[in-house]
Each structure stands twice: as structure tokens, then as C-alpha cells.
N, CA, C and O atoms as CSV, one atom per row, in Angstrom:
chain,resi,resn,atom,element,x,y,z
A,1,UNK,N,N,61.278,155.123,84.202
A,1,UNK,CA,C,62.339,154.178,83.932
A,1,UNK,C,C,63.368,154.248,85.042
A,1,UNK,O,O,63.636,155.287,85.647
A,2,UNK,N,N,63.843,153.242,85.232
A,2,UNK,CA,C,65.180,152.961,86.531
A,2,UNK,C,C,66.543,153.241,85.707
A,2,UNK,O,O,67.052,152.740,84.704
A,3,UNK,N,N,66.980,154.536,86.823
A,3,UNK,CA,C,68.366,154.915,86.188
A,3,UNK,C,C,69.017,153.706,86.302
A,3,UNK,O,O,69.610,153.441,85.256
A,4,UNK,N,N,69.152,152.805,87.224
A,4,UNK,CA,C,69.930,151.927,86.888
A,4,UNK,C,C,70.129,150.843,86.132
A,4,UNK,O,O,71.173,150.216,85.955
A,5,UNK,N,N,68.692,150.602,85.550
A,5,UNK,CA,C,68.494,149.140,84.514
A,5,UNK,C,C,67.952,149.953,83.350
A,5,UNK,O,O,67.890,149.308,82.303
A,6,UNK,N,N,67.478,151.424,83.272
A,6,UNK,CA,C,66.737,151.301,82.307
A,6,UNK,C,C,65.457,150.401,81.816
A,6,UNK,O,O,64.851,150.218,80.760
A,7,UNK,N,N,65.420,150.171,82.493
A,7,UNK,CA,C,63.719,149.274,82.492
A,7,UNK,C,C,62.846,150.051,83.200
A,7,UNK,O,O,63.116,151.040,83.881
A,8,UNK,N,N,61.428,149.374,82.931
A,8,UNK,CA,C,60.597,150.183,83.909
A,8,UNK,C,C,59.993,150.179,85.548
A,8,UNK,O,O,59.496,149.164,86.036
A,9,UNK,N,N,60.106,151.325,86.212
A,9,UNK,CA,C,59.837,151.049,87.112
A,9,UNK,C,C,58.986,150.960,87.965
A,9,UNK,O,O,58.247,150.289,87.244
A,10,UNK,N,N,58.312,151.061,89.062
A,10,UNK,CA,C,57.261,150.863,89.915
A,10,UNK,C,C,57.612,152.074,90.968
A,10,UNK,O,O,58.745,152.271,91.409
A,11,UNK,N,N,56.585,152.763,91.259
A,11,UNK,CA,C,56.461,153.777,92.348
A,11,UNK,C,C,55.480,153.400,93.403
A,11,UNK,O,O,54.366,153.111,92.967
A,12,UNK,N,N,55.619,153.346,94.506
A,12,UNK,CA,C,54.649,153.104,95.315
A,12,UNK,C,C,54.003,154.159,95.733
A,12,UNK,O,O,54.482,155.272,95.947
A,13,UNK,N,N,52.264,153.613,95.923
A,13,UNK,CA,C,51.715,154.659,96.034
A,13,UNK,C,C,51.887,155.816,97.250
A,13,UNK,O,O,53.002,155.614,97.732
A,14,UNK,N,N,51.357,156.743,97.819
A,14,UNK,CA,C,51.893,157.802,98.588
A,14,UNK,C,C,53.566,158.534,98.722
A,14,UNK,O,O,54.004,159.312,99.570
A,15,UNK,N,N,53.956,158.172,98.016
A,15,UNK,CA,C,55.463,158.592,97.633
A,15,UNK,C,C,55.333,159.866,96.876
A,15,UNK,O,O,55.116,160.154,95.699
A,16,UNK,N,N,55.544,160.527,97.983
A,16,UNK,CA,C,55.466,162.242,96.775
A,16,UNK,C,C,56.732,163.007,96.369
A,16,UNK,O,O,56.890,164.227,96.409
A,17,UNK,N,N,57.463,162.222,96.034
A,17,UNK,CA,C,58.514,162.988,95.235
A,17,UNK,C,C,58.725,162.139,94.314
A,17,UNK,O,O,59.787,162.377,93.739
A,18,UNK,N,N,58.024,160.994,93.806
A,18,UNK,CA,C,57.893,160.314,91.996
A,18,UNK,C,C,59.025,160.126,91.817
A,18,UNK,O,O,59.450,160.293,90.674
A,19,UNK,N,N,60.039,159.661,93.001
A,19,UNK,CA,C,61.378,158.218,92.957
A,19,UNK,C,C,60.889,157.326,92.823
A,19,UNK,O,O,59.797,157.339,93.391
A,20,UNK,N,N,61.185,156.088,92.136
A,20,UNK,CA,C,60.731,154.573,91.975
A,20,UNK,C,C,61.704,154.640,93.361
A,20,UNK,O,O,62.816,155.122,93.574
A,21,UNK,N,N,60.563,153.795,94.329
A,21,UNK,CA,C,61.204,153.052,95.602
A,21,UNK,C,C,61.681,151.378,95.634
A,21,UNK,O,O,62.189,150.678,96.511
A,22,UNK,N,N,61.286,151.143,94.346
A,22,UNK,CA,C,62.125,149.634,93.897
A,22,UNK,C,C,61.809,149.352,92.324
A,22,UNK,O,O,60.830,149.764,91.703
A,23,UNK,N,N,62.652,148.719,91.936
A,23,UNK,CA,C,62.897,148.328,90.136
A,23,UNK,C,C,62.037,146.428,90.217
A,23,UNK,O,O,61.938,145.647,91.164
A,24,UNK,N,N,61.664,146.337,89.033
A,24,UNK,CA,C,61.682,145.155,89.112
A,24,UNK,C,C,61.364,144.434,87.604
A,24,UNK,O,O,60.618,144.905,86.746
A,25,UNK,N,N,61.913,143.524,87.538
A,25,UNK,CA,C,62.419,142.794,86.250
A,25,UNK,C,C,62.155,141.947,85.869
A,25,UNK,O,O,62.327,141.002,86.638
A,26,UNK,N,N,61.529,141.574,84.395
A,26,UNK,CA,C,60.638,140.803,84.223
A,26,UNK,C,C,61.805,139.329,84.144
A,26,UNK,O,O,62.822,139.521,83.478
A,27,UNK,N,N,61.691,138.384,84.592
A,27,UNK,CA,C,61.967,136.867,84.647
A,27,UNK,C,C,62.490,136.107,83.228
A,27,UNK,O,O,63.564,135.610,82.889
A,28,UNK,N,N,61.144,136.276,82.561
A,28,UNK,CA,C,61.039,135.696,80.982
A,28,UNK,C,C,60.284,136.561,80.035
A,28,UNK,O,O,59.187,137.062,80.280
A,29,UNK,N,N,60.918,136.686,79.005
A,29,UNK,CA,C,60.383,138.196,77.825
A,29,UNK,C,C,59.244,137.773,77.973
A,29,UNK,O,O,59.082,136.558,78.084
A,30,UNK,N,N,58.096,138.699,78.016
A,30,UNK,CA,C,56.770,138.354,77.217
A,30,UNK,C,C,56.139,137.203,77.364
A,30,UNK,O,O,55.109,137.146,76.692
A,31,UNK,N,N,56.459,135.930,78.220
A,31,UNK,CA,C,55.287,135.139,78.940
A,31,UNK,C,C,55.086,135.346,80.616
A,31,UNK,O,O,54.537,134.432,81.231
A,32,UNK,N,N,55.427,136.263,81.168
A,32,UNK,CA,C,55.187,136.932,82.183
A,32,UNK,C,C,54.199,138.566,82.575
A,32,UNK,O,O,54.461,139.757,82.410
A,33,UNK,N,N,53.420,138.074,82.950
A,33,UNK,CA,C,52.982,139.529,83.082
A,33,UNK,C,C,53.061,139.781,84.815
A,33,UNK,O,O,52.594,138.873,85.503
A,34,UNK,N,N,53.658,141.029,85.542
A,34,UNK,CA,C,53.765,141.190,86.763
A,34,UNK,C,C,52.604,142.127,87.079
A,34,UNK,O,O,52.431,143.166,86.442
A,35,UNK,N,N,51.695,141.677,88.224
A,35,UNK,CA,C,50.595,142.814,88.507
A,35,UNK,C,C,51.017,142.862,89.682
A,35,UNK,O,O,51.382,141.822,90.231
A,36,UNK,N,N,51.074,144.345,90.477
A,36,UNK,CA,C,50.643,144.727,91.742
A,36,UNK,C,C,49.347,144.615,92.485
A,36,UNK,O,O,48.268,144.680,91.897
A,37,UNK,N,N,49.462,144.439,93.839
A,37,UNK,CA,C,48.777,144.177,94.571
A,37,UNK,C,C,48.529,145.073,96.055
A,37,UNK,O,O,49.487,145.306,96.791
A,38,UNK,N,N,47.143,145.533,96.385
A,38,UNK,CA,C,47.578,145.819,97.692
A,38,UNK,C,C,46.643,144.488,98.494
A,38,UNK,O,O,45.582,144.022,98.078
A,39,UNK,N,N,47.256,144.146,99.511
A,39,UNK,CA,C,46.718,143.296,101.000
A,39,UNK,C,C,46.601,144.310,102.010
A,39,UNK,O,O,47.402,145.203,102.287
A,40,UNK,N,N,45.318,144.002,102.599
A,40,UNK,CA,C,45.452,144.571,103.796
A,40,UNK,C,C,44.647,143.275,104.969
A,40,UNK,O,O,43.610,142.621,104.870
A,41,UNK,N,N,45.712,143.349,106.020
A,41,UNK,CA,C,45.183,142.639,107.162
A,41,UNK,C,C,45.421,143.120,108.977
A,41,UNK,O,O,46.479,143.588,109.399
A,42,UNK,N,N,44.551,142.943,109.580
A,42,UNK,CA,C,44.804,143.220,110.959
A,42,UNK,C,C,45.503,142.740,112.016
A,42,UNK,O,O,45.522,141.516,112.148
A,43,UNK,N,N,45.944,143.252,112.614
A,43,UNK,CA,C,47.011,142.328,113.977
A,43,UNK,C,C,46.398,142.657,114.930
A,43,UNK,O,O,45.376,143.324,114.769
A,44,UNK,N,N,46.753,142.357,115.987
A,44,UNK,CA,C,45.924,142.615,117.029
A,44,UNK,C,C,44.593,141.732,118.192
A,44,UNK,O,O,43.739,140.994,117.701
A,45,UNK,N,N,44.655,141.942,119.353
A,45,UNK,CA,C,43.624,140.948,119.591
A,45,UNK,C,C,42.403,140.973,119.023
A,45,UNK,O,O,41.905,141.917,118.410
A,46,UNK,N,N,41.943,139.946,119.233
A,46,UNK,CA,C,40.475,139.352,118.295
A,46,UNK,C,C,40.614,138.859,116.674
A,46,UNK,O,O,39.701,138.491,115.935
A,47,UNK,N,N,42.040,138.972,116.378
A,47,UNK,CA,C,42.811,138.476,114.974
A,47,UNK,C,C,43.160,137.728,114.675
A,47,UNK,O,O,44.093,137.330,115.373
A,48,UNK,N,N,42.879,137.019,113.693
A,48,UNK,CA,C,43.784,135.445,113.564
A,48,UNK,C,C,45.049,136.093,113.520
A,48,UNK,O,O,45.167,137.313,113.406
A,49,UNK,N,N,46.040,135.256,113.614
A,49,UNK,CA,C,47.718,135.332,112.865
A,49,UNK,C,C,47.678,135.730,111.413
A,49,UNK,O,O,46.902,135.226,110.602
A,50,UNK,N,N,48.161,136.242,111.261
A,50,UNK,CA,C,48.513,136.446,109.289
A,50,UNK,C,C,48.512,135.606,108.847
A,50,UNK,O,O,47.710,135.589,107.914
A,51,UNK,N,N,49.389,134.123,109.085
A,51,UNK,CA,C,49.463,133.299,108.558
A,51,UNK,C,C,50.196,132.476,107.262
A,51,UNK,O,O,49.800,131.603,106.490
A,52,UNK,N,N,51.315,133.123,107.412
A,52,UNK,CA,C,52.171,133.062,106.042
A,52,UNK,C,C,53.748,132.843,106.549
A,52,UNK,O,O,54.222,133.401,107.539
A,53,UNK,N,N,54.271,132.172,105.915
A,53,UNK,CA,C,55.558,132.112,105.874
A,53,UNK,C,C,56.534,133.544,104.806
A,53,UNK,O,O,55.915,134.312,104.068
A,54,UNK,N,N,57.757,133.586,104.947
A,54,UNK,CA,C,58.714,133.866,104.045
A,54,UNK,C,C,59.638,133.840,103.595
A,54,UNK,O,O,60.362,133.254,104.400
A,55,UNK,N,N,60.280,134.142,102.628
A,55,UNK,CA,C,61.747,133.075,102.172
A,55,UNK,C,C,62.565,134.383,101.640
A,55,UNK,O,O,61.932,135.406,101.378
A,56,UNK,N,N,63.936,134.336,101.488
A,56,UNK,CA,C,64.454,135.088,100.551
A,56,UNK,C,C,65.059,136.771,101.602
A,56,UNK,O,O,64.886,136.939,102.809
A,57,UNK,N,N,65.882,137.945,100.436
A,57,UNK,CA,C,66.510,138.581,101.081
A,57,UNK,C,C,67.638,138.482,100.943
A,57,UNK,O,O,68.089,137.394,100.585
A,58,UNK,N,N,68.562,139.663,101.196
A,58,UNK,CA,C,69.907,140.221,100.741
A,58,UNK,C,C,70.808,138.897,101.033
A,58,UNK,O,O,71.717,138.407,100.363
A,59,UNK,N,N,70.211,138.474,102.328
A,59,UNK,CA,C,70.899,136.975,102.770
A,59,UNK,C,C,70.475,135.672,103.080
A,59,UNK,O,O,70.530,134.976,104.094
A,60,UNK,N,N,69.971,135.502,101.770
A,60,UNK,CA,C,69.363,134.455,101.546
A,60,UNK,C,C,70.819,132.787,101.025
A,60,UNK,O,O,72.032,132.963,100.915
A,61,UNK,N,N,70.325,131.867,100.895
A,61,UNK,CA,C,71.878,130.994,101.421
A,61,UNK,C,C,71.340,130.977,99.837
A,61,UNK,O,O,72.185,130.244,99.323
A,62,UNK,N,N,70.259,131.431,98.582
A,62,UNK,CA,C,70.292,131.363,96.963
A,62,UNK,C,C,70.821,132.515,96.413
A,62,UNK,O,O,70.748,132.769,95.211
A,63,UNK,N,N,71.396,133.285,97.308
A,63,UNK,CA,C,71.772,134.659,96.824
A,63,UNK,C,C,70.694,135.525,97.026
A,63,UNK,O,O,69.538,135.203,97.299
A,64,UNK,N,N,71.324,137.060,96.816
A,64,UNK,CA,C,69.900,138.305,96.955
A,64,UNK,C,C,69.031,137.866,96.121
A,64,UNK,O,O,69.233,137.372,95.011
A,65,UNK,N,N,67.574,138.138,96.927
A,65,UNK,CA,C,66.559,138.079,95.824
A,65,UNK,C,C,65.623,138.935,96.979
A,65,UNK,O,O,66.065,139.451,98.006
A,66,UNK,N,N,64.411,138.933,96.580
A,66,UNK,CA,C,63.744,139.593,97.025
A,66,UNK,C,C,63.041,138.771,98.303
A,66,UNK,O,O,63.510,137.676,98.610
A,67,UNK,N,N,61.862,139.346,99.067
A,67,UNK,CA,C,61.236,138.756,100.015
A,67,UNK,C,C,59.789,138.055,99.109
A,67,UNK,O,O,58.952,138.607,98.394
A,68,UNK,N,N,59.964,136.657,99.515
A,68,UNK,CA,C,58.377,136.179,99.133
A,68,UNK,C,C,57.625,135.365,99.914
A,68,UNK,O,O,58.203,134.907,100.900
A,69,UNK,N,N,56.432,135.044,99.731
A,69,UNK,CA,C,55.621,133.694,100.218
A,69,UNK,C,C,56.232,132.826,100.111
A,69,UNK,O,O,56.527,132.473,98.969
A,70,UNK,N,N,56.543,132.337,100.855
A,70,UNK,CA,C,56.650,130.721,100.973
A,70,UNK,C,C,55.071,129.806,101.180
A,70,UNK,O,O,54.385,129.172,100.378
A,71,UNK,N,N,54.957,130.040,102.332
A,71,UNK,CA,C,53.791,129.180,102.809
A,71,UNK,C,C,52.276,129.775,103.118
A,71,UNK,O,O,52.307,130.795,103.806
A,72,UNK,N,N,51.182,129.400,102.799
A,72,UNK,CA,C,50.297,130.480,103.504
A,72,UNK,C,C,49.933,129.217,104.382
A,72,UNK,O,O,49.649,128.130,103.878
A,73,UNK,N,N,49.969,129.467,105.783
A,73,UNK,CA,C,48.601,128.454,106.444
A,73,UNK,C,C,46.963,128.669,106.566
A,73,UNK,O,O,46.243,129.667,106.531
A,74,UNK,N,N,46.655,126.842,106.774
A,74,UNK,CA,C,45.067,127.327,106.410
A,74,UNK,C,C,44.429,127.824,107.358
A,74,UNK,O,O,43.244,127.829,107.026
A,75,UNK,N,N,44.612,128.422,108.776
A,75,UNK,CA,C,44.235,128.636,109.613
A,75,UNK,C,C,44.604,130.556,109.922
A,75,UNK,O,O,44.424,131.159,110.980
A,76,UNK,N,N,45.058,131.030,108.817
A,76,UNK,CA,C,45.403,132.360,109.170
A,76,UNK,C,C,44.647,133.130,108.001
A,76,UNK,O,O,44.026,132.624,107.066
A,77,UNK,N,N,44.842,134.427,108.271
A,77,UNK,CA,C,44.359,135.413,107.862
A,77,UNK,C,C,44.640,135.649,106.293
A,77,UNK,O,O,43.927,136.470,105.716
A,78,UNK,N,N,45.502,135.064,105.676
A,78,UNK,CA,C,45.824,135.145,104.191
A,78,UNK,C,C,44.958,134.324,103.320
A,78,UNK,O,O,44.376,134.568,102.263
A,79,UNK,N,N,45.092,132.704,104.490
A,79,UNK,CA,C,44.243,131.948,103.398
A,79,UNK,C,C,42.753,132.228,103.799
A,79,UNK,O,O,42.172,131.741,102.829
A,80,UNK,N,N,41.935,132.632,104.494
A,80,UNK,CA,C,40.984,133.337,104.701
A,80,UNK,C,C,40.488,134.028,103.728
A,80,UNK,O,O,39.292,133.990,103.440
A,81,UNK,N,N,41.356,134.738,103.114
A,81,UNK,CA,C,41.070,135.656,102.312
A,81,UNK,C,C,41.510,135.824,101.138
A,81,UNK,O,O,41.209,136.752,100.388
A,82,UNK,N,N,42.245,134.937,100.915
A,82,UNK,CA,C,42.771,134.485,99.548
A,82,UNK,C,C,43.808,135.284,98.658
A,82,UNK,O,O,44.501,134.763,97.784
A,83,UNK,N,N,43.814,136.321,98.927
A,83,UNK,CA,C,44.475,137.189,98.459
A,83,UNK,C,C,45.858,137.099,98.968
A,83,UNK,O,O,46.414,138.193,98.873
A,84,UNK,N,N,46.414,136.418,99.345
A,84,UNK,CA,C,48.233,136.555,99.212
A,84,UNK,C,C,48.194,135.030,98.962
A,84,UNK,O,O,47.351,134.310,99.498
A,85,UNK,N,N,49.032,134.628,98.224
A,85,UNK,CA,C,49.265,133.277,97.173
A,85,UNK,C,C,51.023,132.698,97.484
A,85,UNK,O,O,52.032,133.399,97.412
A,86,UNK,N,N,50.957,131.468,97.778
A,86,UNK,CA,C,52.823,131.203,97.660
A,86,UNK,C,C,53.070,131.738,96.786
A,86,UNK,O,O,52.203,131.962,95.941
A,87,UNK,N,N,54.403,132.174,96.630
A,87,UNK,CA,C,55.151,132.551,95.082
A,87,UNK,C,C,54.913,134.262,95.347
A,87,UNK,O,O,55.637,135.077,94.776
A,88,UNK,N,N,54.131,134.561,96.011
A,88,UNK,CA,C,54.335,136.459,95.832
A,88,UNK,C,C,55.423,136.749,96.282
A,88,UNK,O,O,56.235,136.076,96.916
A,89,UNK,N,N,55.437,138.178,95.811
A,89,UNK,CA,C,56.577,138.714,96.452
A,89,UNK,C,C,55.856,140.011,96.923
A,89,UNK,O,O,54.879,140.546,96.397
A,90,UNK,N,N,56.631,140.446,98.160
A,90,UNK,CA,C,56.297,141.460,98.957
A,90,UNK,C,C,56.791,142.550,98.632
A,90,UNK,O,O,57.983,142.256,98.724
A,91,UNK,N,N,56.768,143.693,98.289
A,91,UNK,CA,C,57.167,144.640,97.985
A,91,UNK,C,C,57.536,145.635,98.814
A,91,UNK,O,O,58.566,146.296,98.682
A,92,UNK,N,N,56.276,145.840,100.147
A,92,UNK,CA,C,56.159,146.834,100.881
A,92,UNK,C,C,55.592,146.718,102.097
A,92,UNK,O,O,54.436,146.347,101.892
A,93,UNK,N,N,55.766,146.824,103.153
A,93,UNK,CA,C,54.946,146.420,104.326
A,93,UNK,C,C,54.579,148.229,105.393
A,93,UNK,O,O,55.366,148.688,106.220
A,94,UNK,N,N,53.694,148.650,105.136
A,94,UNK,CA,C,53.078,150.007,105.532
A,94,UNK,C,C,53.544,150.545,105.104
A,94,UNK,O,O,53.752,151.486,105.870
A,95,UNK,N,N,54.222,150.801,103.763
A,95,UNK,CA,C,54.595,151.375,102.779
A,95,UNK,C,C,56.016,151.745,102.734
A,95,UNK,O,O,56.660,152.536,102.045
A,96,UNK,N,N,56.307,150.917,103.696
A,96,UNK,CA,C,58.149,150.477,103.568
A,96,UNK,C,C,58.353,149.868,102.675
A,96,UNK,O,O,57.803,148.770,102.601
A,97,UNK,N,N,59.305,150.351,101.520
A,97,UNK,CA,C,59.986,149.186,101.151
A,97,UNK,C,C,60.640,148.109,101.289
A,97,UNK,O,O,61.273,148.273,102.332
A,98,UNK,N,N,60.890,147.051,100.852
A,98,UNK,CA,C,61.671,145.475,101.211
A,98,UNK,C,C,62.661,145.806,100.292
A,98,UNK,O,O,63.788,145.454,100.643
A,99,UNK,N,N,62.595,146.281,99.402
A,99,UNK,CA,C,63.770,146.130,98.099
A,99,UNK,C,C,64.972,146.120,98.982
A,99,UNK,O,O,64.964,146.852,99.971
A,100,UNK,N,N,66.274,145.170,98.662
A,100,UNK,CA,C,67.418,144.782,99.260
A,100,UNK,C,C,67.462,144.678,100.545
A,100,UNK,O,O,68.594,144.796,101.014
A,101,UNK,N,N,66.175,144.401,101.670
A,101,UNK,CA,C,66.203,144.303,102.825
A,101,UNK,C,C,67.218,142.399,102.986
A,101,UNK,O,O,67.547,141.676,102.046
A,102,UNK,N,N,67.365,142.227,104.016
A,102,UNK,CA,C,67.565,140.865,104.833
A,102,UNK,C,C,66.479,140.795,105.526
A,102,UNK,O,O,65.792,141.586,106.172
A,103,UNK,N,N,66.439,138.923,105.086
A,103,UNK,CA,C,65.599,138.290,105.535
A,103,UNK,C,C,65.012,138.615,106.943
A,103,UNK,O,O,63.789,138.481,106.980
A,104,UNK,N,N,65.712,139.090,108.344
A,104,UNK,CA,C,66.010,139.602,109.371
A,104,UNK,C,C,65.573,140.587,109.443
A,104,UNK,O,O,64.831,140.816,110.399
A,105,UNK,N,N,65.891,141.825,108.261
A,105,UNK,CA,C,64.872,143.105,108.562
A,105,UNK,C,C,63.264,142.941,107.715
A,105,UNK,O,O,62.385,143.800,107.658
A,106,UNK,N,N,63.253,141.776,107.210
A,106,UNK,CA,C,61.833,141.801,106.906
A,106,UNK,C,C,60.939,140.909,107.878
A,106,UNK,O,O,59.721,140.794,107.744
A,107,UNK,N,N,61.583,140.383,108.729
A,107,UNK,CA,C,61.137,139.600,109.822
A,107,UNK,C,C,60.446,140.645,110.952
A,107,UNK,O,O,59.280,140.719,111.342
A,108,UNK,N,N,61.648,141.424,111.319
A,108,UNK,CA,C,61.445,142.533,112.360
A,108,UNK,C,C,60.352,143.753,111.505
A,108,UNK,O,O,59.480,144.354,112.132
A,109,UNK,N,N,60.562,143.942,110.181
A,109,UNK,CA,C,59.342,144.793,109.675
A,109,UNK,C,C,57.690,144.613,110.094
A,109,UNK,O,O,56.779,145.426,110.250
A,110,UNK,N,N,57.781,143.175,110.190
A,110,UNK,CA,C,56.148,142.182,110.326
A,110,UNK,C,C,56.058,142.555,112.223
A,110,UNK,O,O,55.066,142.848,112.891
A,111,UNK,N,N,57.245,142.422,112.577
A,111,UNK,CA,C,57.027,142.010,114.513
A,111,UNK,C,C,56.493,143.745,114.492
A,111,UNK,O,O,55.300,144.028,114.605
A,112,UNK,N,N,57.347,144.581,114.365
A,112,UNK,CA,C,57.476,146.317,114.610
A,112,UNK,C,C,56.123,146.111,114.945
A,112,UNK,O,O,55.751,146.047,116.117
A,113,UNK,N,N,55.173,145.975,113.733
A,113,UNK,CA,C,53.836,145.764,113.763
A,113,UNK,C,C,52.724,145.169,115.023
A,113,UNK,O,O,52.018,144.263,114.582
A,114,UNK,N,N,52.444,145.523,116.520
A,114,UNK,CA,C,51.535,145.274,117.086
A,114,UNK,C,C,50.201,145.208,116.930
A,114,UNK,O,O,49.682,144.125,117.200
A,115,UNK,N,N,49.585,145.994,116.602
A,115,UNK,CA,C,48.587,145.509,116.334
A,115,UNK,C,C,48.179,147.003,115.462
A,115,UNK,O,O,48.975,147.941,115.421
A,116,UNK,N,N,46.991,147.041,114.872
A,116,UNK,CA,C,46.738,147.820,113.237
A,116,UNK,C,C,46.727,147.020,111.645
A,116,UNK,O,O,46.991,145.903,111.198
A,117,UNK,N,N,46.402,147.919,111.297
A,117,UNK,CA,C,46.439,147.529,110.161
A,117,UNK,C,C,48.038,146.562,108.999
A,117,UNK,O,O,49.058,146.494,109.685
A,118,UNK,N,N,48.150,146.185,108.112
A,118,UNK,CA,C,48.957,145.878,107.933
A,118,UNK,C,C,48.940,145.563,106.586
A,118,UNK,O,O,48.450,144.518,106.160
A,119,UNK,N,N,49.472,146.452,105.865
A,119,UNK,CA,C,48.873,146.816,104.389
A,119,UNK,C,C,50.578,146.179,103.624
A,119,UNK,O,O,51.762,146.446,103.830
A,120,UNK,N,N,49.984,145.442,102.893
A,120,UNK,CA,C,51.063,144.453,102.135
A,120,UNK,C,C,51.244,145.361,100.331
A,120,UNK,O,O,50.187,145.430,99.704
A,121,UNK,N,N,52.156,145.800,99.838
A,121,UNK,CA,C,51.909,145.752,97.936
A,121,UNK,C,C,52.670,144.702,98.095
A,121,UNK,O,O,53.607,144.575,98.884
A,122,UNK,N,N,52.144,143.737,97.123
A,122,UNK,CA,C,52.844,142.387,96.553
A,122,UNK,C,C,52.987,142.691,95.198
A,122,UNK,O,O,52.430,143.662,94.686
A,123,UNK,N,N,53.783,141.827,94.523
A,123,UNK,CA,C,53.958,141.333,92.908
A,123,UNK,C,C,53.436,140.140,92.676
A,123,UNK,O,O,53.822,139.195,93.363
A,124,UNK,N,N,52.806,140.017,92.025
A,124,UNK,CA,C,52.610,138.455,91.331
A,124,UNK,C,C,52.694,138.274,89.885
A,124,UNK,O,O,52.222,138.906,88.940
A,125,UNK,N,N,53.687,136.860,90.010
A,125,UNK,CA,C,53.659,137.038,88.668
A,125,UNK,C,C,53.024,135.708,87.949
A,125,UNK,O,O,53.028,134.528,88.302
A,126,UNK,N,N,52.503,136.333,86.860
A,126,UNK,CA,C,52.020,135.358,85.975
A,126,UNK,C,C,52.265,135.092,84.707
A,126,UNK,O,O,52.407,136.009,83.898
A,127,UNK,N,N,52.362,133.605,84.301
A,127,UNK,CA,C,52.038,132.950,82.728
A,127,UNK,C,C,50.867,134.033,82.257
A,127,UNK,O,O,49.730,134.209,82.693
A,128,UNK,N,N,51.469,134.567,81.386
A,128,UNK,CA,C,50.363,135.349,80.069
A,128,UNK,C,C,48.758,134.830,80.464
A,128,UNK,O,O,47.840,135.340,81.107
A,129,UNK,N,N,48.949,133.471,79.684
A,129,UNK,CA,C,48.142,132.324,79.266
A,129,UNK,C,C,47.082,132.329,80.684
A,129,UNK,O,O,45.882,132.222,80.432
A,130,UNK,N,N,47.420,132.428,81.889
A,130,UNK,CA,C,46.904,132.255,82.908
A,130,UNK,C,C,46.038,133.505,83.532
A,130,UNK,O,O,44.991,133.494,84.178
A,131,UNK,N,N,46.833,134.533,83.115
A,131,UNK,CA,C,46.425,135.799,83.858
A,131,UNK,C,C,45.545,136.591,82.802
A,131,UNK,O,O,44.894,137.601,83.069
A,132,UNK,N,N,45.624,135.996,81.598
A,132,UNK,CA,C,44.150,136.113,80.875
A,132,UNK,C,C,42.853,135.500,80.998
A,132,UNK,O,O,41.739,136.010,80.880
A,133,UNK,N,N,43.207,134.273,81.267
A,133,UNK,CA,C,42.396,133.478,82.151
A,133,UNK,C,C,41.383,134.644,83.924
A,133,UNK,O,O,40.156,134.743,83.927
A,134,UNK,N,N,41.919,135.042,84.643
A,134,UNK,CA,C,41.974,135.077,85.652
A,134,UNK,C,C,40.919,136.315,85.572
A,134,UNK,O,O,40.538,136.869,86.603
């Protein structure tokens, strides 16, 4: 549980001292279910682009919120592979956290990155109804 909300929290994996490295809060009681995700994609020559946009951050002009998808393009490495969706949210980028980053340090988090691996945890969230479906 998060000392500060009392709700529950999320630990990311390899974190060995079992601090939640970010809280996160469900939207709408009980027609939401939030699943984690890991992505992994490559940079580097012989690589497509990632291929994704992002929105959001401590200074965002809607207020703090977190970092998410905006856009995936069809020519990059996300929609390729299907696995990162508009509407996610990023959680972690090589096992950094985003929690209360700016838009700006999650920009420069993606560049830092030359080439390697590039291991995403996302959130997604879903309608109940849907993610029983799925």
C-alpha cells in the first residue's frame, strides 16, 4: 500500500528494497481494470524508429499527469508489434521511473538511449467488459 494514498501500489520489477517506485489510481471504481506491461524494443542501426508519439507530464498545459501514447505510427517498431496501444501509459523506461517526470525529461529519457535494448513497463487500462473479452 502507498503511504501516501493508501491505495495499492505497484513495485517495479528489479527493485530490491520493496519501495513502490510509483502509486497509481484507479480512474473509475470497478469498471477499470489496470494491467502492467513489459515492451521491449531495439534502437540502433538496422532498426526501425520506435515509432510512437507522447503526451503528458509534470508540465503538461492539462495539468500533471503522467506520460502516455499519444500516437503509434504505422511504419515503426510499436505498430509492428502491436504491443504498445494509444492511451498507455509509460511507467518506466530501463527501469527508470516516469512517475512526476516532465514531458522534457521523458523526452531526453528515450534520446539517453542510443542504441540497445529499450524495455518499456506500461499501464493499460481497461473497461472490465473488454479486458474479459481480451
Amino acid at each position: 500500500r502507498c503511504k501516501h494514498t493508501s491505495r495499492p501500489c505497484v513495485v517495479l520489477p528489479g527493485r530490491g528494497d520493496g519501495q513502490p517506485s510509483f502509486c497509481t489510481l484507479p480512474r473509475q471504481k470497478r469498471e477499470v481494470t489496470f494491467q502492467i506491461r513489459t515492451v521491449v524494443f531495439e534502437k540502433g542501426p538496422g532498426h526501425r524508429s520506435l515509432g510512437f508519439s507522447i503526451v503528458g507530464g509534470t508540465d503538461s498545459p492539462k495539468g500533471s499527469m503522467g506520460i502516455f501514447v499519444k500516437t503509434v505510427f504505422p511504419q515503426g517498431q510499436a505498430a509492428a508489434s502491436g504491443a504498445l496501444q494509444e492511451g498507455d501509459e509509460i511507467l518506466a523506461i530501463n527501469g527508470k521511473p516516469l512517475h512526476g517526470s516532465s514531458h522534457k525529461d521523458a523526452i531526453l529519457a528515450f534520446k539517453e538511449i542510443k542504441q540497445g535494448k529499450v524495455v518499456l513497463h506500461i499501464g493499460r487500462r481497461r473497461k472490465k467488459k473488454l479486458a474479459a473479452a481480451q
